[in-house]
N, C-alpha and C positions, 0 to 999 in steps of 0.2 A: 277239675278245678275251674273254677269262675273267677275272672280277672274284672276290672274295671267298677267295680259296685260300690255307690257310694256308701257312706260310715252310715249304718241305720242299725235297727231293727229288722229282721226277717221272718217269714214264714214259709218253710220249706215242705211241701204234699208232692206226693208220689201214690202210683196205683202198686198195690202188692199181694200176692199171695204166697201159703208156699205149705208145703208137705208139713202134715203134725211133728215129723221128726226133724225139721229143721229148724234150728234158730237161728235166723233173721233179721237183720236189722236195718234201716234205713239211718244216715249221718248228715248230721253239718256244721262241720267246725268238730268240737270237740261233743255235741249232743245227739244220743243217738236216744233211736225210738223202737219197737219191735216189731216186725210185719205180724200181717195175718197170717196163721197157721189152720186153713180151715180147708184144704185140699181145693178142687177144682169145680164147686158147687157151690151156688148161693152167694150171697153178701152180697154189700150192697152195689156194684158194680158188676156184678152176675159172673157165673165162672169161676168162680174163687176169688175173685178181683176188689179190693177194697181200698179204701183212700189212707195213709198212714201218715200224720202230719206232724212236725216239730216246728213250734213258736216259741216266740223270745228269741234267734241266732241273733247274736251283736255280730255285726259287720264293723272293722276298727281299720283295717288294713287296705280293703276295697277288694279285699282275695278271701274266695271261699271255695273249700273242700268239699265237695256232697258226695256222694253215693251209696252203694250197698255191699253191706258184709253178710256174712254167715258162717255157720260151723252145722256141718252135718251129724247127727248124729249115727250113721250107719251109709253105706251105699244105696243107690240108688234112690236118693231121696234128692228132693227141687225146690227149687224158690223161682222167684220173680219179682221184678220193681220195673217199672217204666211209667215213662209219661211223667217227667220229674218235674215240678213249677216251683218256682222263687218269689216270692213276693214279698217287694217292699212295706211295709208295714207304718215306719215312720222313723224321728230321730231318735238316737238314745240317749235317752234319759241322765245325766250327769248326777252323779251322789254327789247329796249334800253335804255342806257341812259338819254338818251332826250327825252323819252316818259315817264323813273322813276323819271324825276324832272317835267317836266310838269303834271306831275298824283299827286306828292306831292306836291305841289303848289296848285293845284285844291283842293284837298283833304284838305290843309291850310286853305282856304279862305271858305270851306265850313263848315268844323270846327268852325271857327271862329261866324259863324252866331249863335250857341250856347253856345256860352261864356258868363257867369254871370250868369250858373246855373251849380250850382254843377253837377258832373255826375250820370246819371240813374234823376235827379230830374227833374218834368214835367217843359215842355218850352212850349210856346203856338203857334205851330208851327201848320196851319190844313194843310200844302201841302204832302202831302200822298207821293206824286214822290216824291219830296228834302226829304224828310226823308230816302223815299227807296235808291235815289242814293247815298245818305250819306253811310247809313247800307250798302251796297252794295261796296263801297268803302273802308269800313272801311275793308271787311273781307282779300281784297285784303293782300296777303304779297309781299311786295316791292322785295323783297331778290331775290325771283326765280318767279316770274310776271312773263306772257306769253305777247307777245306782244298782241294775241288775245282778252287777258284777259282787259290788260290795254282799249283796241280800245274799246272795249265794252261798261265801266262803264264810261269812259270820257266826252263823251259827254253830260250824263244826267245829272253827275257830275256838269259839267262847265253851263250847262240852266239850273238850277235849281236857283229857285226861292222860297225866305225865306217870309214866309205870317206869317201874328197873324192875327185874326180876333180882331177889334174896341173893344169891351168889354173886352177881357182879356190883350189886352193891356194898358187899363185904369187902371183894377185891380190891374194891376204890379206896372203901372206909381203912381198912388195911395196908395199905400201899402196896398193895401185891402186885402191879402190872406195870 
C-alpha cells in the first residue's frame, strides 16, 4: 500500500517473469495486467525479465494498493515481479457535462429495469454482466466522476441486457411466491 500520493493519473511498470504454468499478474487499485510467461530466457530485460506496465490508475484517495498475485497451475511452478515504479502521469481528467447526463440517463433506464421490487428484495434477473454493470454504476459519484471513470462503466451500462429465466417469470406473473 502506497499512502500520501496526490489525486492524479498513474502509471504503474514492474520487471516480471514467470513459468508457462503460472498465471500472473501484476495490480494497482482495482487494474490488473498479466506478467510474462516466458520461463528464464530472453526478453527484453534478459533472463526471463520483462517490463509489465498498467496506465490510466486514477489516484482519488491519495492510497494505492500495487503488487503481485498468481495462481499456479500445478506444483513447482514460479513467478517473479520486482523493481515496482509509480509514476505520476498528471491530473484527472473530470467528465463532462455531457458525459454526467448521458451516464445519468444510462444509469435511469437501467434502473428502471428493477422497478416493482422493493430494494435489496430478489428480482429474477440471471444476467451476472447487467447486474455487474448496474453495481458498478451505481458506486460511481456524479459530483467528482473522472471522465475515465465514466468511459469505463458506460458502455456495459448502455449493452446490458435485462433477462428472467421462463419459470420465475411465471411465478411472479402468477403470484406464486
Amino acid at each position: 500500500e502506497i499512502t500520501g500520493l496526490p489525486a492524479g493519473m498513474y502509471t504503474l511498470k514492474a520487471a516480471t517473469r514467470s513459468d508457462s504454468r503460472m498465471d500472473g499478474y501484476i495490480y494497482a487499485g482495482d487494474a490488473k495486467v498479466a506478467i510474462h510467461k516466458v520461463g528464464n530466457q530472453g526478453n527484453d530485460l534478459g533472463k526471463g525479465w520483462g517490463w509489465t506496465v498498467i496506465e490510466d490508475v486514477e489516484v482519488h484517495t491519495g492510497t494505492l494498493v500495487v503488487g503481485f498475485t498468481g495462481t499456479a497451475q500445478e506444483n513447482g511452478v514460479w513467478a517473479g515481479a520486482d523493481n515496482f515504479q509509480l509514476y505520476y502521469v498528471g491530473a484527472v481528467e473530470a467528465a463532462t457535462e455531457a458525459q454526467k447526463a448521458e451516464f445519468a440517463a444510462a444509469l435511469a433506464e437501467a434502473e428502471s429495469h428493477v422497478l416493482g421490487f422493493a430494494k435489496d428484495e430478489y428480482a429474477p434477473y440471471t444476467n451476472v454482466e447487467a447486474v455487474k454493470a448496474l453495481l458498478d454504476a451505481q458506486a460511481i459519484n456524479l459530483e467528482n466522476a473522472s471522465a475515465k471513470g465514466v468511459e469505463l462503466v458506460l458502455p456495459a451500462l448502455k449493452a446490458a441486457v435485462w433477462t428472467a429465466n421462463a419459470e420465475e417469470m411465471s411465478i411472479i406473473y402468477n403470484g406464486d411466491f
